[in-house]
C-alpha positions as CSV (number, residue, x, y, z in Angstrom):
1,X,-126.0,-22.5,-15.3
2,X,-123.1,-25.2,-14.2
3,X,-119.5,-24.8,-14.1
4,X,-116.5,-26.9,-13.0
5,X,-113.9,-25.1,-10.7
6,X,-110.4,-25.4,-9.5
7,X,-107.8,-23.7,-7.4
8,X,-104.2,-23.6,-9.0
9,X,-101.1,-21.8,-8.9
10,X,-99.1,-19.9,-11.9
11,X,-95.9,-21.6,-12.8
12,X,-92.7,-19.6,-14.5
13,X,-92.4,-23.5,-16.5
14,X,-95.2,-24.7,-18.5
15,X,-94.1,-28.3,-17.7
16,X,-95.4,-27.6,-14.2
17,X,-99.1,-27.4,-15.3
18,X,-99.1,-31.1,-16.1
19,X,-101.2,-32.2,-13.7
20,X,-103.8,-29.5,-14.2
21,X,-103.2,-30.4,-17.8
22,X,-104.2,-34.5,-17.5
23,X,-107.1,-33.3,-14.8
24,X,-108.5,-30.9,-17.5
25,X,-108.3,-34.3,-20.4
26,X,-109.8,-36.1,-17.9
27,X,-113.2,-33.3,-17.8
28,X,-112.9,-33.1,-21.7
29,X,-113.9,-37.0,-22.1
30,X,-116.3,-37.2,-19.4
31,X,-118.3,-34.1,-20.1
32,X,-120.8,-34.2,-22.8
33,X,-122.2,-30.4,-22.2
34,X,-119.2,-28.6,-23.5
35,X,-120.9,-25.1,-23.5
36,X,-120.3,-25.6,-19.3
37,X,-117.6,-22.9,-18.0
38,X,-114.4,-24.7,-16.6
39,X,-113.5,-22.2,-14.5
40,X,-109.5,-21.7,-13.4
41,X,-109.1,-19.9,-10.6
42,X,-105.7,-18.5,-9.7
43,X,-103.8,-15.7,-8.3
44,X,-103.1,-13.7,-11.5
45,X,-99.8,-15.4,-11.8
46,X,-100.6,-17.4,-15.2
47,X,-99.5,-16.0,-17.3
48,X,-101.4,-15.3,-21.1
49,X,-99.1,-17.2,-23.0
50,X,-99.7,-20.4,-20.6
51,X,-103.4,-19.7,-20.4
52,X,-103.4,-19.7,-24.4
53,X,-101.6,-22.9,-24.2
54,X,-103.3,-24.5,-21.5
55,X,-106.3,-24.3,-23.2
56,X,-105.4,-25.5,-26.9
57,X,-104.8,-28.9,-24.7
58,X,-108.3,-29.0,-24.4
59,X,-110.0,-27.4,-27.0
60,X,-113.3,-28.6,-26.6
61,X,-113.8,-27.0,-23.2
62,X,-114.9,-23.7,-22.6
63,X,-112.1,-22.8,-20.1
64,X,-111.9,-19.6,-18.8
65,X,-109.1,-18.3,-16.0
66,X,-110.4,-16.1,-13.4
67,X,-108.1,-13.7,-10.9
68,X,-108.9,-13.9,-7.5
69,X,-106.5,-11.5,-5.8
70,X,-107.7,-8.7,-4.3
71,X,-110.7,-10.6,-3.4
72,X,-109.3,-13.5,-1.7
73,X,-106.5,-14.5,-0.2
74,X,-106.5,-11.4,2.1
75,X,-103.0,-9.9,3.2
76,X,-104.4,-9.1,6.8
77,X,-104.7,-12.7,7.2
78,X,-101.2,-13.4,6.7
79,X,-100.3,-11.9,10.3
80,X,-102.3,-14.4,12.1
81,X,-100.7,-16.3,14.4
82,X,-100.9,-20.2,13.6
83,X,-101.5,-22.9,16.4
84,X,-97.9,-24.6,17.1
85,X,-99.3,-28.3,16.9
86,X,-100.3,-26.8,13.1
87,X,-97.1,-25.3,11.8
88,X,-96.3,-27.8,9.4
89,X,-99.9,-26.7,7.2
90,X,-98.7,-23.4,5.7
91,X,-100.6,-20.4,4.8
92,X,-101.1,-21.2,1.5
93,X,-102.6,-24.3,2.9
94,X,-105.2,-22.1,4.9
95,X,-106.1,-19.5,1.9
96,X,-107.4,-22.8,0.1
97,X,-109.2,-24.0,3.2
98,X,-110.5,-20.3,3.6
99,X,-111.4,-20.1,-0.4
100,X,-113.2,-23.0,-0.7
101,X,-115.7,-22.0,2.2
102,X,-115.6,-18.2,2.2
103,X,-114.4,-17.0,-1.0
104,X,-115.4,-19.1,-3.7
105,X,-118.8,-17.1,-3.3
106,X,-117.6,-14.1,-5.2
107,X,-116.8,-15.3,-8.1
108,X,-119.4,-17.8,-9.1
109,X,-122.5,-15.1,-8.8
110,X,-123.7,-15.9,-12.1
111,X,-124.0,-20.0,-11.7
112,X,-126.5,-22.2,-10.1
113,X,-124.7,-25.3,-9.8
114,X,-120.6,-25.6,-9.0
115,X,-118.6,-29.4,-9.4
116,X,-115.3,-28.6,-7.5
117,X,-112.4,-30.8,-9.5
118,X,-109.4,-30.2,-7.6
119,X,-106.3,-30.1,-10.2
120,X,-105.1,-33.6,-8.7
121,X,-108.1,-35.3,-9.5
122,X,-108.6,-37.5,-12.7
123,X,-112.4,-38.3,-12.7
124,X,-113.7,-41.1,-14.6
125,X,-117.4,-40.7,-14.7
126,X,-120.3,-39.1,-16.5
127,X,-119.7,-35.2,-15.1
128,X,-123.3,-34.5,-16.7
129,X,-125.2,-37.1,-14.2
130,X,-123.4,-35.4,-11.1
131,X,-125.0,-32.1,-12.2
132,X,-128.6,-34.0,-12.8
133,X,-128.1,-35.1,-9.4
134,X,-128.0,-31.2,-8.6
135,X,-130.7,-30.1,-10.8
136,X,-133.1,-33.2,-9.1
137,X,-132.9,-31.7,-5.3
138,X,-129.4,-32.4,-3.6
139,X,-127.8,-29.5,-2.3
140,X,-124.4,-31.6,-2.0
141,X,-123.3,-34.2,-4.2
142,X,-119.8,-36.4,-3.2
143,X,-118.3,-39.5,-4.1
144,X,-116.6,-40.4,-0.3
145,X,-117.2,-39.0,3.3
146,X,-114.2,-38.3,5.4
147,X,-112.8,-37.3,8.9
148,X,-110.5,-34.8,9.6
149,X,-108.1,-35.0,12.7
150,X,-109.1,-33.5,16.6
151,X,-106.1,-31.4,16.2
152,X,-106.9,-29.0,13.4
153,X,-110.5,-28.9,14.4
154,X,-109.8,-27.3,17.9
155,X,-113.0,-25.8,19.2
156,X,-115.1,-26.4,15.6
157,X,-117.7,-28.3,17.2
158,X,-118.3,-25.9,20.3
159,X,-118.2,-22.9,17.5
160,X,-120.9,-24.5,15.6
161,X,-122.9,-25.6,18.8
162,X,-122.8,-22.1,20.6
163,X,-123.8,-20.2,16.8
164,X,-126.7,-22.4,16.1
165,X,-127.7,-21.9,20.0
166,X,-127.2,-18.2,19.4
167,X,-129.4,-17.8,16.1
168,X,-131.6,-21.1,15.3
169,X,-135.4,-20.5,15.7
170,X,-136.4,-22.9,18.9
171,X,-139.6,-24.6,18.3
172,X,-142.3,-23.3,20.7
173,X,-139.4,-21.7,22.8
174,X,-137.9,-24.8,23.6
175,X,-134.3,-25.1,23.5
176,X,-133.3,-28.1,20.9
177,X,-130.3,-29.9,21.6
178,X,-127.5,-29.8,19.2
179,X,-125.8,-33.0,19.1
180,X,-121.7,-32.9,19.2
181,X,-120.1,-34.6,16.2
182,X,-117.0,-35.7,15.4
183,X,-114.5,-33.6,12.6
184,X,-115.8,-34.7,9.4
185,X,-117.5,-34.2,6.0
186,X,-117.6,-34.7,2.5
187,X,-114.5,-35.0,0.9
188,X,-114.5,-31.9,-1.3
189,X,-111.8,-32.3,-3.4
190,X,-114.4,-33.3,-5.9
191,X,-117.6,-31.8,-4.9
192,X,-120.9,-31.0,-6.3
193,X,-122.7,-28.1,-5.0
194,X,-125.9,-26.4,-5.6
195,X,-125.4,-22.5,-5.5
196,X,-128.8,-21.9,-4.0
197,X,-127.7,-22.3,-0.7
198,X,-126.4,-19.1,-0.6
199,X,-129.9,-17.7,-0.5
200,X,-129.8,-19.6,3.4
201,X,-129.6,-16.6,5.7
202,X,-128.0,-18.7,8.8
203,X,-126.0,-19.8,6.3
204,X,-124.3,-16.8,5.3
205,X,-124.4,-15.5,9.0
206,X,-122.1,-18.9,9.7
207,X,-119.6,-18.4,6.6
208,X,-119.1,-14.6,7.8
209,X,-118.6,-15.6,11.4
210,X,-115.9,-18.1,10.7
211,X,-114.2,-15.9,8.5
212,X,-114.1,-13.8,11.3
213,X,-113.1,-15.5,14.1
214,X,-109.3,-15.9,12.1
215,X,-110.1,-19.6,13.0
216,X,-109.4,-21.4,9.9
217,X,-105.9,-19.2,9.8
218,X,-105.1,-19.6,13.6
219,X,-106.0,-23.6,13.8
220,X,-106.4,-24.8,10.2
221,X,-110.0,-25.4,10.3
222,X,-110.7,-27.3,7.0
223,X,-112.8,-26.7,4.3
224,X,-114.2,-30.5,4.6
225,X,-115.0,-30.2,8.8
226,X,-116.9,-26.9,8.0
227,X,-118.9,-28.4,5.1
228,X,-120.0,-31.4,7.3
229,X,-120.8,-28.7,10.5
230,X,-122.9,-26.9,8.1
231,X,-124.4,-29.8,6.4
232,X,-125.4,-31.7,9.6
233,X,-126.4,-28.2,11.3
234,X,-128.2,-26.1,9.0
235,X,-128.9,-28.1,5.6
236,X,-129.6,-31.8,6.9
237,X,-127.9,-34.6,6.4
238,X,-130.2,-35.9,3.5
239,X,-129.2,-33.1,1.3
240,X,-126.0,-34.7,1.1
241,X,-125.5,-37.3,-1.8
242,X,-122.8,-40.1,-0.8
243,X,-123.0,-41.2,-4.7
244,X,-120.7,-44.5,-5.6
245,X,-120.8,-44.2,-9.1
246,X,-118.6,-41.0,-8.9
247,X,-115.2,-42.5,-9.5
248,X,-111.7,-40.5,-9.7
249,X,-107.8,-41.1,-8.9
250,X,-106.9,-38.6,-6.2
251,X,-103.2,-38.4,-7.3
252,X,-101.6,-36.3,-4.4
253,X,-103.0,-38.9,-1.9
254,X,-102.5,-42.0,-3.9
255,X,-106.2,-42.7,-3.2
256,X,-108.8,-44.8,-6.1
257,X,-112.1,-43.2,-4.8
258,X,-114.9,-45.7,-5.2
């Protein structure tokens, strides 16, 4: 079972959901399997009466708005004390970071495959072929690769290194030798994933340690840098699609991908 995903905020004017609204036309023309789940997830500050409306834009998809406080966004992590060289990324800023590699999991229990459209992106491509690409074997489907910057990746690379050290199975007890990498990974504010993964024990073991080391709080480890440790680490590299045909307008960054 597929669904489309995005992380918004609740507005007290409707005008405000604009640019969820045009993202959401966007999915409507390029999706052909309408019976897919758009899902909307937000902090349970939409209210009905925009939900109702947002929706009747789109009445062909199958939207359906999904609370996620209480189960993400955790208050403890609000008193974690942020890097100085990161103060001007916020902490809303770091609960999307955080949701889109540790908490996304709760709520998508029931699906197999998950296409991440953030609400700033306008896609222009067949949404249906991304999810064959899914169904044929890719764990990770993306239209663009991208680096992140040294300075809110502080100590990623040795936290990877020392955890797949710590729990990989060595090969006739021989030690393997992880390479270092630079920050970097797909860019995920469109993103294709397959669900399955989260049937990988090491996996899981690497999501639950970073949420608890406070590090993507403390020094604003991104949700792209943690998807390229864990891709080059523990899936492989070829279980990443780079695909070219995947073409959208990333509004917020002025950027025509591909």
């Amino acid at each position: 079972m597929n669904c489309i995903a995005v992380l918004t905020r609740g507005y007290n004017n409707y005008n405000e959901y604009s640019m969820l609204i045009k993202r959401n036309k966007h999915i409507e023309i390029h999706l052909n399997n309408k019976s897919t789940d758009v899902l909307i997830f937000h902090e349970g500050n939409i209210s009905n009466e925009h939900q109702i409306k947002i929706s009747n834009e789109t009445p062909l998809l199958n939207i359906k708005f999904i609370n996620i406080s209480g189960k993400a966004f955790k208050p403890e992590k609000s008193n974690i004390v942020f890097d100085a060289n990161t103060r001007m990324f916020g902490l809303s800023y770091r609960h999307m970071c955080s949701f889109w590699f540790v908490d996304f999991w709760e709520f998508v229990k029931d699906y197999e495959y998950l296409l991440r459209i953030d609400e700033d992106c306008f896609i222009d491509c067949s949404i249906d072929d991304i999810f064959l690409k899914l169904v044929s074997g890719n764990l990770f489907v993306v239209g663009t690769y991208s680096h992140d910057e040294h300075f809110v990746t502080r100590g990623l690379n040795d936290f990877s290194i020392q955890f797949m050290n710590h729990y990989s199975i060595n090969v006739n007890g021989e030690n393997y030798k992880f390479n270092r990498r630079d920050p970097s990974g797909p860019y995920t504010n469109l993103f294709g994933i397959s669900l399955k993964i989260r049937n990988n024990d090491l996996f899981r073991k690497y999501v639950k340690e970073v949420d608890i080391s406070n590090k993507i709080y403390e020094r604003r480890w991104g949700d792209l840098p943690l998807w390229g440790e864990v891709i080059d680490y523990i899936f492989g590299k070829d279980t990443l699609l780079i695909d070219k045909t995947i073409k959208y307008y990333h509004d917020s960054h002025h950027t025509q991908v591909n």
